[in-house]
N, C-alpha and C positions, 0 to 999 in steps of 0.2 A: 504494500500500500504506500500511497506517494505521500510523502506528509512535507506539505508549505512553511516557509515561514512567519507567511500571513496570507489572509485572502485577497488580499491585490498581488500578493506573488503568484497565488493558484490561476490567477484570472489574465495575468499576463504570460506567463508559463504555459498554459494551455494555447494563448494565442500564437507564443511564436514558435511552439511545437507544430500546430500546424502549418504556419509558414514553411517551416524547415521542411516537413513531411512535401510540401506543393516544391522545394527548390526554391524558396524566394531567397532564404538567408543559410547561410553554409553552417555547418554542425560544428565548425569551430565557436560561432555564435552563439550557437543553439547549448553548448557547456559552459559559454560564460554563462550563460542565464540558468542553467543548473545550480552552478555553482551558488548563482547571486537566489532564485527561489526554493529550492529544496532546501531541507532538513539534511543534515548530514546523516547518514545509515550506521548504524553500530558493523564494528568488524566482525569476521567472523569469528572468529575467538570470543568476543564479547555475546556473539547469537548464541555460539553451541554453549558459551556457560550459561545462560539465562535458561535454556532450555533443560537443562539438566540440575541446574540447582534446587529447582520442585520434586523432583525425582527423587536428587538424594535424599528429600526429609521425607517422602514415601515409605522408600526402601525399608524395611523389617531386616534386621539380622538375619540370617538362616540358622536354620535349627542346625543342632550338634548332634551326631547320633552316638552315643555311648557305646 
């Protein structure tokens, strides 16, 4: 999911994604304004721990068999 700075970044972000999709403006452009409207994305180190951190406090011991 694409998550904005703000909603005039979402509103301009979608416009000049489509320009770039039509050829108006060249995808060097098209990543400044990345840069300038997105949210930066966690890495993926930071993904696979977030996801696995709920897990750990899940997890049960396993039984010991005598």
């Amino acid at each position: 999911m694409t998550k904005y700075k703000s909603e005039a970044c979402g509103v301009v972000h979608d416009l000049m994604s489509g320009l770039c999709q039509d050829g108006l403006i060249a995808e060097d452009a098209m990543r400044e304004f990345d840069d300038l409207c997105l949210e930066p994305s966690p890495s993926i180190p930071e993904k696979i721990a977030e996801t696995r951190e709920p897990r750990r406090q899940e997890v049960k011991r396993p039984l010991t068999t005598a």
